[in-house]
BAMI-707216 format. One record per residue: x negated, y, z of N, C-alpha, C, O, CB in turn; residue in one letter; residue number from 1. Coordinates in Angstrom, 2 decimals, padded with zeros to 5 digits. Atoms other than C-alpha are relative to their C-alpha. Glycine has a CB too. Layout:
      nu      nv      nw     cau     cav     caw      cu      cv      cw      ou      ov      ow     cbu     cbv     cbw residuo num
       X       Y       Z       X       Y       Z       X       Y       Z       X       Y       Z       X       Y       Z       A NUM
...
END
This chain:
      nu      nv      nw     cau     cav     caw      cu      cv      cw      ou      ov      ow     cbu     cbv     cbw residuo num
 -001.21 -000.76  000.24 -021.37  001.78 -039.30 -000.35  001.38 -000.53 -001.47  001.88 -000.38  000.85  000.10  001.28       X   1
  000.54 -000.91  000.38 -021.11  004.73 -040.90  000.10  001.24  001.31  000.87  001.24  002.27  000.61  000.23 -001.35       X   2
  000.04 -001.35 -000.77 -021.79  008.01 -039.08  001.15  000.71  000.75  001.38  000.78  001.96 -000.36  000.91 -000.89       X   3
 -002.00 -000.40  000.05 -017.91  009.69 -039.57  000.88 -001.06  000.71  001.76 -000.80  001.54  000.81 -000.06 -001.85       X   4
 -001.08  001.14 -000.21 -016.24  006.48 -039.00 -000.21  000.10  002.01  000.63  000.05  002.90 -000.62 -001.97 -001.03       X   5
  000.67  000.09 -001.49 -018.34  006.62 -035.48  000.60  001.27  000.54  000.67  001.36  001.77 -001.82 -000.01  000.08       X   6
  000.01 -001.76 -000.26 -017.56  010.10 -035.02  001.30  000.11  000.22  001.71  000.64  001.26 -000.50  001.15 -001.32       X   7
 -001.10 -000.24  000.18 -014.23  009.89 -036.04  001.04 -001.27  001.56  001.97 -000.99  002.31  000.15 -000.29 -001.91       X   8
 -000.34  001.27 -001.14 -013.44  006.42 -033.47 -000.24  000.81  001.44  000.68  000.85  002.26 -001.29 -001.60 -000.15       X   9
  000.96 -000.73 -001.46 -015.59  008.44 -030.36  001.76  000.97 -000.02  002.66  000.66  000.76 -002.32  001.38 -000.45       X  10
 -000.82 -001.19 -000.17 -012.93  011.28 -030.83  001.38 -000.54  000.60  001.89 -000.04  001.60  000.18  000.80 -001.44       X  11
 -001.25 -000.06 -000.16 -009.68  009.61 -030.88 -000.41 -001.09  001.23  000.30 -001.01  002.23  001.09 -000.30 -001.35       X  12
  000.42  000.67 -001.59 -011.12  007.28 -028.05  000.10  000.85  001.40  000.43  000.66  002.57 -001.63 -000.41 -000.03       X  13
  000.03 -001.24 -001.69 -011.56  010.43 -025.82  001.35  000.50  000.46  001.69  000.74  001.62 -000.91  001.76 -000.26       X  14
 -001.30 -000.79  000.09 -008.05  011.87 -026.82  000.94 -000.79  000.05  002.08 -000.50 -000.31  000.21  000.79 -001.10       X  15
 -001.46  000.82 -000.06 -006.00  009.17 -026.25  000.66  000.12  001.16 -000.34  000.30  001.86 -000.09 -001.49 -000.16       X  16
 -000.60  000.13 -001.31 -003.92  009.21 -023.08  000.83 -000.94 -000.16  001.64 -001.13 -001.07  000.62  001.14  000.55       X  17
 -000.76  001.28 -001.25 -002.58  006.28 -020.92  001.49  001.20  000.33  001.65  002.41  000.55 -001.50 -000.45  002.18       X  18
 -001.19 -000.28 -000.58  001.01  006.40 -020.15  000.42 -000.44  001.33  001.46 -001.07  001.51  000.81 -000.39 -000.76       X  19
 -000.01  000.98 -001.42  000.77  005.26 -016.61  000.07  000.86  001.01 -000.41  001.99  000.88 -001.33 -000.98  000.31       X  20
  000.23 -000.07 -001.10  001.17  005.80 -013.43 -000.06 -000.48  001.52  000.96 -001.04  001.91  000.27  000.47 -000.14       X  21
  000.18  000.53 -001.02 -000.07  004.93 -010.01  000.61  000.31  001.52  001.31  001.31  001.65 -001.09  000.06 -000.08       X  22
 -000.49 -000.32 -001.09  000.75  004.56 -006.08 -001.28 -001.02  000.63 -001.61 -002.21  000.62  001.75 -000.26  000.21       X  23
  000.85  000.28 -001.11 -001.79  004.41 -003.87  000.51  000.13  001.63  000.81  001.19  002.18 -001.12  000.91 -000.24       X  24
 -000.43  000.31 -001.51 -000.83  002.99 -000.17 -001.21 -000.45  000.99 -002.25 -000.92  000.53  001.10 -001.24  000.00       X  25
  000.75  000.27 -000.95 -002.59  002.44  003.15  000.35  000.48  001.55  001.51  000.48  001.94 -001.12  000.45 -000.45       X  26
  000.36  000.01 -001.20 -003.45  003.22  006.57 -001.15  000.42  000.33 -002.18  000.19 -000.30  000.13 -000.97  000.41       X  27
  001.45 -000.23 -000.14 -005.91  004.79  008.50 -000.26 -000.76  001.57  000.49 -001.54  002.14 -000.40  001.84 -000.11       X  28
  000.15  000.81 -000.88 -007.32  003.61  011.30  000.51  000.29  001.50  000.00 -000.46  002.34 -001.22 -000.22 -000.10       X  29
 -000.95 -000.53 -000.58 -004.77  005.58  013.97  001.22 -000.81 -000.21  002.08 -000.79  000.67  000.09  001.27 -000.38       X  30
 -001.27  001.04  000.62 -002.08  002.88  011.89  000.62  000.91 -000.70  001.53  000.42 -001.36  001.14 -000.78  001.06       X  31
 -001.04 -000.28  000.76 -000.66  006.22  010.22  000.24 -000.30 -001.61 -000.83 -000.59 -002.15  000.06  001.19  000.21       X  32
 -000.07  000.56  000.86  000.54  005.35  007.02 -000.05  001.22 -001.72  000.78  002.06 -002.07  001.26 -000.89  000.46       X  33
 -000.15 -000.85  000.98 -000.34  007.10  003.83  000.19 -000.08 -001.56 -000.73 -000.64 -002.16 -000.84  000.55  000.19       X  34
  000.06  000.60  000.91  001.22  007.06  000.33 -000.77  001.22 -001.40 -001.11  002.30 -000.91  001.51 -000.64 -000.07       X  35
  000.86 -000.65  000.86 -000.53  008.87 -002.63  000.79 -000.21 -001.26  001.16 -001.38 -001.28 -001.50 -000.55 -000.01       X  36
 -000.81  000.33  001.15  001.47  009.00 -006.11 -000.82  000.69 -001.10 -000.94  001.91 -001.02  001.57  000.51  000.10       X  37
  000.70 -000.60  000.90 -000.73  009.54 -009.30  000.81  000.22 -001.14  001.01 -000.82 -001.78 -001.12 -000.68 -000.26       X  38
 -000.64 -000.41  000.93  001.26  011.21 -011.85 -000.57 -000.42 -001.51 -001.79 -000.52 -001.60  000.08  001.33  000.27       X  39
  000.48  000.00  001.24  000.98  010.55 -015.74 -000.93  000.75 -000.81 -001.51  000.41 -001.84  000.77  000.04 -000.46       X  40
  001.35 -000.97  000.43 -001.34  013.56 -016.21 -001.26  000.09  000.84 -002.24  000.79  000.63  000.41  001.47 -000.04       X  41
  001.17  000.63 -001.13 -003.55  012.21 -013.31  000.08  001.23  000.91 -000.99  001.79  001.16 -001.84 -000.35 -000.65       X  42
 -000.60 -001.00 -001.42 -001.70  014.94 -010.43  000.30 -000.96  000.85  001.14 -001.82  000.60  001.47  001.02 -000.16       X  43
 -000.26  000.67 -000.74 -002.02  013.37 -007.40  000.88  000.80  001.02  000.59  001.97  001.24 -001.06 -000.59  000.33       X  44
 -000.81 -000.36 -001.57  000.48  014.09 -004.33  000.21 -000.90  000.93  000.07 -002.09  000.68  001.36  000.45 -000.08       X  45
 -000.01  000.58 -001.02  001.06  013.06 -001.20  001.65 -000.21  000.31  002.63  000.54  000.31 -000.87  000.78  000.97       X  46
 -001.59  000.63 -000.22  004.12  010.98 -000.45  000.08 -000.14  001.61  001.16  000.00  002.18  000.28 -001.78 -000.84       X  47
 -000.49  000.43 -001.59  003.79  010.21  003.27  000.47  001.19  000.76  000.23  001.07  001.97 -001.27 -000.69  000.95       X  48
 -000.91 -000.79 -000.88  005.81  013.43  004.55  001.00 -000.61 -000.06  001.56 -000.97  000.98  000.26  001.32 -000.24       X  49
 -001.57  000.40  000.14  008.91  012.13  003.04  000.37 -001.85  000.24  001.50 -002.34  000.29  000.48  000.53 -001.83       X  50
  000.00  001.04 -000.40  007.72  008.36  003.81  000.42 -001.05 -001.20  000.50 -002.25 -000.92  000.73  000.08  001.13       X  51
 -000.59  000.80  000.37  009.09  007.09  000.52 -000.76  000.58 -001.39 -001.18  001.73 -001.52  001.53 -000.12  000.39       X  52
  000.58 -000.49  001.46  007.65  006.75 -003.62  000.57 -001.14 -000.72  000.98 -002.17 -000.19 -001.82  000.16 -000.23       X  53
 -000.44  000.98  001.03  008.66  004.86 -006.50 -000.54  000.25 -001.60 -000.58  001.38 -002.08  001.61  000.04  000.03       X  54
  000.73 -000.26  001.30  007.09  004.45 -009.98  000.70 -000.93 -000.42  001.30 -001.79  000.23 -001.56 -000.06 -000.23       X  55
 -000.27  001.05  001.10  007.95  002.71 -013.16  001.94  000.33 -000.46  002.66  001.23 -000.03 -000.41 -001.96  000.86       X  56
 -001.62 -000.26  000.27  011.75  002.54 -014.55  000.83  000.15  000.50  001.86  000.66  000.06  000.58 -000.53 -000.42       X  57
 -001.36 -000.18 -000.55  013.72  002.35 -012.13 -000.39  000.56  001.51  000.05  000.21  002.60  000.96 -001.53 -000.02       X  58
  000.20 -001.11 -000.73  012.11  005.06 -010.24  000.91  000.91  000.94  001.10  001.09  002.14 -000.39  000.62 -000.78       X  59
 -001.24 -001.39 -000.68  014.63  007.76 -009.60  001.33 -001.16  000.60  002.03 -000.88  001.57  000.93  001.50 -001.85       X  60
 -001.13  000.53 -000.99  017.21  004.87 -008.76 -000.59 -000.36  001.11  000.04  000.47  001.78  000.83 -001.17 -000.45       X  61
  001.27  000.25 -000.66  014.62  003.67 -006.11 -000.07  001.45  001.06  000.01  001.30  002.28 -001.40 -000.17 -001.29       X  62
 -000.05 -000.97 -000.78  014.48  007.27 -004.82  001.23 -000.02  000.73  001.36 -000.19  001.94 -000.22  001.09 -000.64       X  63
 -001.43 -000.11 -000.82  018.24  007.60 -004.33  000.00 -000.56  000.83  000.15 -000.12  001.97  001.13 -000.31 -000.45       X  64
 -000.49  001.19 -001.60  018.57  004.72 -002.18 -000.64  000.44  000.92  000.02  000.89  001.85 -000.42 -001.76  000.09       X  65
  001.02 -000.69 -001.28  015.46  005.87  000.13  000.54  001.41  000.44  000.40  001.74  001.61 -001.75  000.29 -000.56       X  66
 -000.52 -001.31 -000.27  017.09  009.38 -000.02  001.43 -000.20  000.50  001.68  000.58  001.42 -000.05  000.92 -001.28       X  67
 -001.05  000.51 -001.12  020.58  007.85  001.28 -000.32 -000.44  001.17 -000.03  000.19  002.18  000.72 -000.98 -000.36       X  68
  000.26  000.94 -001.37  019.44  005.46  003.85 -001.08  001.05  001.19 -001.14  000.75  002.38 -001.05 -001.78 -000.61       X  69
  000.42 -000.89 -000.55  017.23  008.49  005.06 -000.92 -001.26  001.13 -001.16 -001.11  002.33  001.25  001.18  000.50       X  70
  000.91  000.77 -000.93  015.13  005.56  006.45  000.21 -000.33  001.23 -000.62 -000.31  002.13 -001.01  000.50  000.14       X  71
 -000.64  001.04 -001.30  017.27  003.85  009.07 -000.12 -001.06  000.13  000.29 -001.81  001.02  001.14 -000.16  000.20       X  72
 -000.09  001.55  000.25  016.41  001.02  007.72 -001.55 -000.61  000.67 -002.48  000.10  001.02  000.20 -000.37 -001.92       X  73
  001.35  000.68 -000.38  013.54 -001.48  008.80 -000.86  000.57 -001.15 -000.41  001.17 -002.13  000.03 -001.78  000.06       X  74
  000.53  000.27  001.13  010.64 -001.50  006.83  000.33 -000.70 -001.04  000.60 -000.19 -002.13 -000.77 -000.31  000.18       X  75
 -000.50  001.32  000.37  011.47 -004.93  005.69  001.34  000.60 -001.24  001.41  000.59 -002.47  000.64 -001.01  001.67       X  76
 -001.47 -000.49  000.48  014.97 -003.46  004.83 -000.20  000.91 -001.01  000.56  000.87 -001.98  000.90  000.71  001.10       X  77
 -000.39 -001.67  001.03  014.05  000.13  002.86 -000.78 -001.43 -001.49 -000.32 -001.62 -002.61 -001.66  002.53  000.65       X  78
  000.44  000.80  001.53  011.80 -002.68  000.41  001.08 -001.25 -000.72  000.84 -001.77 -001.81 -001.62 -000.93  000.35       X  79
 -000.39  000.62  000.70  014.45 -004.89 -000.17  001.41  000.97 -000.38  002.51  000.45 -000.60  000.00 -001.38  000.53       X  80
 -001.02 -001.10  000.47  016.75 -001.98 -001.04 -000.95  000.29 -001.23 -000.87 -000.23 -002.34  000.38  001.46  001.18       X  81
  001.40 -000.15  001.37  013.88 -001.00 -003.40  000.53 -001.12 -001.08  001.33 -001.02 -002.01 -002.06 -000.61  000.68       X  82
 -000.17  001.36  000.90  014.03 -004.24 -005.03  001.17 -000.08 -000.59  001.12 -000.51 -001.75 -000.11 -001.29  000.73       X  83
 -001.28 -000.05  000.44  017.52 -004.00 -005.65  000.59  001.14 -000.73  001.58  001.10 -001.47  000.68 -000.19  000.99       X  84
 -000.82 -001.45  000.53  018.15 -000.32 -006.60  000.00 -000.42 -001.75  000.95  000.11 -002.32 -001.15  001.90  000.46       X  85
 -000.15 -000.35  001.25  017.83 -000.83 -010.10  001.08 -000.82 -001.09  001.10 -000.87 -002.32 -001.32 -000.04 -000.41       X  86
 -000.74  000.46  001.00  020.73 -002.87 -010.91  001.44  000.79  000.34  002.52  000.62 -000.24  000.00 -001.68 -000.03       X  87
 -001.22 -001.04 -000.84  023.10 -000.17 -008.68  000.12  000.94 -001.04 -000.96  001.50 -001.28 -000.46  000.88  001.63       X  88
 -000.20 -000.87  000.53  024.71  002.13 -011.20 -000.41  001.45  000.65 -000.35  001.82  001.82  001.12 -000.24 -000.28       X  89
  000.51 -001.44 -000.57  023.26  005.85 -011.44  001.34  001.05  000.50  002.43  001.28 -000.04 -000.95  000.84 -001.37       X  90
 -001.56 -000.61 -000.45  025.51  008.04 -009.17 -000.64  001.69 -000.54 -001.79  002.12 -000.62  000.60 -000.24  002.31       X  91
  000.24 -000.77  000.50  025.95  011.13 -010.52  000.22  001.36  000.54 -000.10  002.35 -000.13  000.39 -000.28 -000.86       X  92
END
């Protein structure tokens, strides 16, 4: 290959950015539970004060619901609210 072409590939290889983002979950060995949310510019924060995270599209509807139910719900229960938030119109 030529030299440039190499040169030129290396560069936009380095400078590309991923549109993604992650959620890291667990436990330690006490059972408390900790969630981790990796932002699109790779900022991580800590979700387990507020007990609740959501990524991907239907994110912020996903929040609302966890931010109504203020976590009265089972476990069981806040994830199948999850599962569902995103066909609940956005309240405004």
């Amino acid at each position: 290959m030529l030299p440039q072409l190499v040169y030129d590939l290396t560069n936009q290889m380095q400078e590309y950015q991923l549109d993604v983002e992650a959620l890291i979950v667990g436990r330690d060995d006490r059972t408390s539970a900790h969630i981790f949310h990796i932002d699109r510019t790779g900022i991580k924060t800590y979700q387990h004060d507020i007990n609740f995270a959501a990524i991907g599209i239907g994110a912020e509807h996903a929040k609302s619901q966890f931010m109504f139910s203020r976590l009265s719900l089972s476990r069981q229960d806040r994830f199948m609210k999850c599962s569902g938030s995103e066909a609940r119109p956005r309240v405004a």
